[in-house]
C-alpha positions in Angstrom: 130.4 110.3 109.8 129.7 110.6 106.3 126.7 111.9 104.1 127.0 110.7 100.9 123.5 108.4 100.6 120.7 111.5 101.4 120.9 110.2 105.0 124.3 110.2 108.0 126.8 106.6 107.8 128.4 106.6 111.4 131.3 104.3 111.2 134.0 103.1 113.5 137.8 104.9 113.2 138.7 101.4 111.7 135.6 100.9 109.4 134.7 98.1 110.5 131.4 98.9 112.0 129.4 100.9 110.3 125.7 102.3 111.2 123.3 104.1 109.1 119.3 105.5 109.4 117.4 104.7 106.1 114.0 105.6 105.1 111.5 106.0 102.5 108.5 108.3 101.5 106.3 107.8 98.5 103.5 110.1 98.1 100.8 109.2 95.4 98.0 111.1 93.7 95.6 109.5 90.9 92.6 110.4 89.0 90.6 107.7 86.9 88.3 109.0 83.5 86.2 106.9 81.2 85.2 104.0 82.7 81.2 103.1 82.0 80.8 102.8 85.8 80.9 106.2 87.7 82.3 104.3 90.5 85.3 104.4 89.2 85.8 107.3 87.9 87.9 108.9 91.2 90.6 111.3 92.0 92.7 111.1 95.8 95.8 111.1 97.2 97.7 108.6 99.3 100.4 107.9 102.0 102.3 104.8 99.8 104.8 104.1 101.9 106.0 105.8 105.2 109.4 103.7 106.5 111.8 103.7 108.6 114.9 101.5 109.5 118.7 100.8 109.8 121.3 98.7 108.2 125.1 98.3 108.1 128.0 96.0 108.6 130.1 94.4 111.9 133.5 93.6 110.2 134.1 92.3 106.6 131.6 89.4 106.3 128.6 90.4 108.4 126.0 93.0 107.3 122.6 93.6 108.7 119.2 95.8 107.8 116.3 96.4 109.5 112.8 98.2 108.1 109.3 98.8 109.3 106.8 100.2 106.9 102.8 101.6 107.4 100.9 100.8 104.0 97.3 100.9 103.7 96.9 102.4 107.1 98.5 99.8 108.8 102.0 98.8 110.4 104.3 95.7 108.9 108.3 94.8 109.4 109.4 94.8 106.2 113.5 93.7 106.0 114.6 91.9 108.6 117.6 90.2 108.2 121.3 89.2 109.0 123.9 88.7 105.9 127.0 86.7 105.9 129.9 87.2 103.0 132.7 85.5 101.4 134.5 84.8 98.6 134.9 81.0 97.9 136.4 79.4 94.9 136.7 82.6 92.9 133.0 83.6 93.5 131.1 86.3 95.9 128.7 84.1 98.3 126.4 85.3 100.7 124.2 84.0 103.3 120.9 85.9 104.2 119.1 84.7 108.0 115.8 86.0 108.4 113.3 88.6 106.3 114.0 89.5 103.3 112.6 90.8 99.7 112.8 87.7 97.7 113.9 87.1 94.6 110.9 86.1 91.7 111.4 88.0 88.1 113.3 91.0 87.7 110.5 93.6 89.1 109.7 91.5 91.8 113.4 91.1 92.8 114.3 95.1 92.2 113.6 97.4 95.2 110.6 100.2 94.8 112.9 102.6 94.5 114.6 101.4 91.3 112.0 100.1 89.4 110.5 102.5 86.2 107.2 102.7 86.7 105.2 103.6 89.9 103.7 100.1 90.3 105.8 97.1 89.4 104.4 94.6 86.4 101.9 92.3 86.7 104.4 89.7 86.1 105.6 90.5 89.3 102.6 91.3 91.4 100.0 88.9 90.3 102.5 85.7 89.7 103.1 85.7 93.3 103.3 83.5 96.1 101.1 83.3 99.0 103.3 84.6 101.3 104.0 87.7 99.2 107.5 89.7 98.6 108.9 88.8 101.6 109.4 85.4 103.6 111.0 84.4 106.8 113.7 81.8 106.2 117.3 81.4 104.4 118.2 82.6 100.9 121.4 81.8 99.4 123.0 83.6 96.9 126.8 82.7 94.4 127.4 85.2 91.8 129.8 85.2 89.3 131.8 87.6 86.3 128.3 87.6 84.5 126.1 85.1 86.3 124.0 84.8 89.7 122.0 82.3 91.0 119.8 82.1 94.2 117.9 79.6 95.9 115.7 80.3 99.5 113.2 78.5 101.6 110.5 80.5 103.5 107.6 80.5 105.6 105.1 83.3 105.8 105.7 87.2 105.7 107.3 88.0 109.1 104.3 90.4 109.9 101.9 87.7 108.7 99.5 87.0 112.0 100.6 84.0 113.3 96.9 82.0 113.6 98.0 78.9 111.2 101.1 77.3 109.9 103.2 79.0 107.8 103.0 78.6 103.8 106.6 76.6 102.9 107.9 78.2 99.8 110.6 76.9 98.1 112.1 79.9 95.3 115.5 79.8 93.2 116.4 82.6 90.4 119.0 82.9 88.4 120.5 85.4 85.2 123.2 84.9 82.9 124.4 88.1 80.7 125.6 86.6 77.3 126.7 90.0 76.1 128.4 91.9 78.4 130.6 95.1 77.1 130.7 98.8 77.7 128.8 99.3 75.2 125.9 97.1 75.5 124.7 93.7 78.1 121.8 91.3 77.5 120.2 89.8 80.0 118.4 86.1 80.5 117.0 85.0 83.3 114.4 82.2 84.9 112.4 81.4 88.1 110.4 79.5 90.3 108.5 78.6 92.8 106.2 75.7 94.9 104.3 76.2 98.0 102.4 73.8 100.2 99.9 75.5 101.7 98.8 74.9 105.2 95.7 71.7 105.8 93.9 74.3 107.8 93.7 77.2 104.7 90.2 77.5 103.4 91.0 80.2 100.7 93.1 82.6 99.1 92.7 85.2 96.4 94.5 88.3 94.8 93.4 91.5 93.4 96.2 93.3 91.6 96.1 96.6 90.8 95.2 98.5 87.3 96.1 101.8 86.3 98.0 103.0 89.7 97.6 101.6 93.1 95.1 104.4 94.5 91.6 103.2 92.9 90.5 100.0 95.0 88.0 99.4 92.5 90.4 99.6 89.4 91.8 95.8 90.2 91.9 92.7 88.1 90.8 90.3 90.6 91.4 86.3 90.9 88.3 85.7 92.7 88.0 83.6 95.6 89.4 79.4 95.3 88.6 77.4 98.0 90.1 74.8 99.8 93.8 75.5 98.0 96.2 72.5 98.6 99.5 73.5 96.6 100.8 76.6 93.9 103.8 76.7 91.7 105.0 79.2 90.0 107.8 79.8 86.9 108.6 82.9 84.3 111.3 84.1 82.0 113.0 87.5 81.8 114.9 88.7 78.2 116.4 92.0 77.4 118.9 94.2 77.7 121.0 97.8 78.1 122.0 99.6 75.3 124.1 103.0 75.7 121.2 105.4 77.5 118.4 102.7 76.3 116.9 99.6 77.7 114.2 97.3 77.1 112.9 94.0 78.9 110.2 91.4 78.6 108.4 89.2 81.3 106.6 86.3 81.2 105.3 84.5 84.3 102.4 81.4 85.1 100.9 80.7 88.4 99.5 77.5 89.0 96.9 76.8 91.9 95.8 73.2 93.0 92.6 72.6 94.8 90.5 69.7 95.8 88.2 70.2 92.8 90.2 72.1 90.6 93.5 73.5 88.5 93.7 77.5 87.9 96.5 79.0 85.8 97.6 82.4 86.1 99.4 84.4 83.3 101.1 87.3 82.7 103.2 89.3 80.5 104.6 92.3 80.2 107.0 94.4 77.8 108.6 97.9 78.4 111.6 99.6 77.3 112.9 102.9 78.4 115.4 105.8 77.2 117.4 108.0 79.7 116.8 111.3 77.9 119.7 113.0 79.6 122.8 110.3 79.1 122.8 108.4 82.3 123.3 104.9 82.1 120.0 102.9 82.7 119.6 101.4 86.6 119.9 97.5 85.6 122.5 96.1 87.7 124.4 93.1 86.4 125.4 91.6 89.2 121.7 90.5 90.1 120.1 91.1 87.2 117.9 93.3 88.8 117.0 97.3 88.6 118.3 100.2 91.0 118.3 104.2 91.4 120.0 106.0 88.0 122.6 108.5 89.1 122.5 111.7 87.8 125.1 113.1 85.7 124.7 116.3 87.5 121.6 116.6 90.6 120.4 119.8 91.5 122.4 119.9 94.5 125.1 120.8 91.9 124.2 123.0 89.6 122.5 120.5 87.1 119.1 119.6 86.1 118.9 115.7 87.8 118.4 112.4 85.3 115.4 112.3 82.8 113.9 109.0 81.6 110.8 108.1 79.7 109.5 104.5 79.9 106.7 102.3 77.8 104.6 99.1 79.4 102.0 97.1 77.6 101.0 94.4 80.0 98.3 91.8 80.2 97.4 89.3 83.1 94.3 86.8 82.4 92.7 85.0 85.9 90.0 83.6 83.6 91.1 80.2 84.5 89.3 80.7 87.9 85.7 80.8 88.2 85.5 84.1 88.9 88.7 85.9 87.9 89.0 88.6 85.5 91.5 89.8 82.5 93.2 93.1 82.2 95.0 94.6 79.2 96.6 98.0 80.0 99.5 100.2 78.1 101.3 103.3 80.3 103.6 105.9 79.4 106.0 107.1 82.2 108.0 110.1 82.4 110.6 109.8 85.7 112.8 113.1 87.1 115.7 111.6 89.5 116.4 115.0 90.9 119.0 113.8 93.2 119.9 109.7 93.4 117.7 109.6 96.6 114.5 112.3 95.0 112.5 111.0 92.1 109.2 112.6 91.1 107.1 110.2 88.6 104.0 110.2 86.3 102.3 107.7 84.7 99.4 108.1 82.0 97.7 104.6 81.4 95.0 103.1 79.3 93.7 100.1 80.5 90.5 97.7 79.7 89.1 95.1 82.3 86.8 91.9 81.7 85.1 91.4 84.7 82.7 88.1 85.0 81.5 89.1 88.4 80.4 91.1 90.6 79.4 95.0 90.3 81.5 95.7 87.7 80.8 92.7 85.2 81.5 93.3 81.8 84.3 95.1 80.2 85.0 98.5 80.7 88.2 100.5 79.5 89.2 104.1 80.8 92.5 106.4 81.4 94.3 107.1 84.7 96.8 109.8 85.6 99.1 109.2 88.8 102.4 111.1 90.1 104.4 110.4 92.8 107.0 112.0 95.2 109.7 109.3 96.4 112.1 110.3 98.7 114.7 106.9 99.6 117.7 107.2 101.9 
């Protein structure tokens, strides 16, 4: 038995089997000022995330994880899924059975733990699929020296009730690194998606969340479409790593068929980053995707953990839809990895929503302040 990852690894004398506990606590607090509707205008706390799982490996090509998770007072199974390995032709293959965080931009594709900024972008929340960011079904993945690609088919969200069938989602990503040195990488990559969405589904809508995800009524809603028969969606990711600096863009469409109509979905979003104290920035280029920095030196050691400081300017329009809204918003981060599995996070953000409907019509434009304790083992 090991304890290397925040948490106990049991493993067999031969290494072969291996077992480890795994879990994760995000604690939020939030406070909204300046919006023309007093409504808004809120401070709380929140729970985030409570969960709770296990994953390891049985020999040298199997690997398994399990995860359940209570979010907005209510219990889901998050991961659930069986991996198979190999090496084939000169490239790393795997095979993932089951539920499993999907892979759709480089946000949506990075684990909560890893990404910069308390909420992910709206690239990656609002240019979503029905069945959200996970899906029961196969994914496939073949990566190579500076290259991955990935294709999956999936129903609905394993905790999705079952009263209707499933949303069929077909998904493929893939990233290529054209520069790849010690010194710097860049990174490209591209998505998509198409769902056919059940005869039986009468509607669907999203509200994604502005300025932190505490404030219920700080959301840039899509409104409700009825009667949807089919959704696509596609994006583009650019950027790069640089030494202790980083920057990325996001671009992402959604498209929504209905019996009467065509909506389109956009979003974009920029930020960049700087590691203040040296470490290396979290992308990984093996997926093209984002993961916990290391420290140099935690405080377990003697040290004083990682520092980073992030920007975001992002914009999502639903104006397409009869009743959706557009949101502008820009946010300044400031993240404290004391240890690789203890971060502590703030974010300050300026936003401005254009409502057509409902209560809150109009536009209106404030500032939020959120932190966040993350503990992830």
């Amino acid at each position: 038995m090991h304890w290397d990852r925040g948490g106990p690894e049991v493993s067999s004398l031969d290494g072969q089997i291996t077992f480890r506990p795994k879990g994760r606590v995000i604690l939020d607090a939030g406070t909204t000022t300046g919006s023309t509707y007093p409504e808004r205008n809120v401070s709380g706390d929140e729970l985030r995330t409570l969960r709770l799982g296990f994953d390891g490996r049985v020999g040298s090509h199997i690997s398994y994880s399990f995860e359940s998770d209570f979010v907005d007072h209510k219990a889901a199974v998050k991961g659930a899924y069986v991996v198979w390995r190999d090496h084939w032709r000169g490239r790393d293959v795997e095979v993932t059975f089951g539920n499993r965080l999907s892979e759709r931009s480089q946000e949506g594709s990075s684990s909560s733990d890893g990404t910069p900024f308390m909420e992910r972008n709206a690239v990656a929340s609002a240019i979503t699929p029905l069945k959200g960011f996970y899906g029961l079904g196969v994914i496939g993945k073949v990566y190579g020296d500076d290259w991955h690609v990935t294709a999956q088919v999936a129903g609905d969200d394993i905790g999705n009730p079952g009263v209707a069938r499933d949303t069929l989602t077909y998904m493929a990503r893939g990233h290529w690194n054209p520069v790849k040195t010690p010194a710097a990488t860049v990174h490209l990559g591209a998505w998509s998606y198409y769902e056919n969405f059940p005869a039986d589904l009468a509607s669907l809508s999203r509200n994604t969340s502005w300025g932190g995800h505490f404030n219920d009524r700080l959301q840039v809603p899509l409104g409700t479409l009825r009667n949807p028969l089919e959704g696509a969606g596609y994006g583009l990711e650019f950027g790069g790593v640089a030494g202790p600096y980083w920057t990325f863009l996001e671009v992402g469409r959604r498209q929504i068929e209905t019996r009467t109509d065509h909506v389109d979905v956009d979003a974009l979003a920029l930020s960049a980053g700087w590691m203040i104290t040296g470490e290396a920035p979290s992308y990984s280029s093996r997926g093209g995707t984002l993961g916990k920095v290391h420290p140099r030196v935690p405080l377990s050691k003697g040290g004083v953990g990682a520092f980073e400081v992030a920007l975001r300017y992002q914009v999502l329009d639903n104006t397409d839809a009869p009743s959706g809204a557009r949101g502008r918003e820009a946010t300044v981060g400031v993240n404290w990895r004391l240890e690789e599995w203890m971060r502590l996070m703030v974010n300050v953000s300026h936003w401005n929503i254009e409502n057509k409907v409902s209560k809150f019509a109009g536009k209106d434009a404030g500032d939020s302040l959120a932190g966040r304790l993350q503990v992830s083992f």
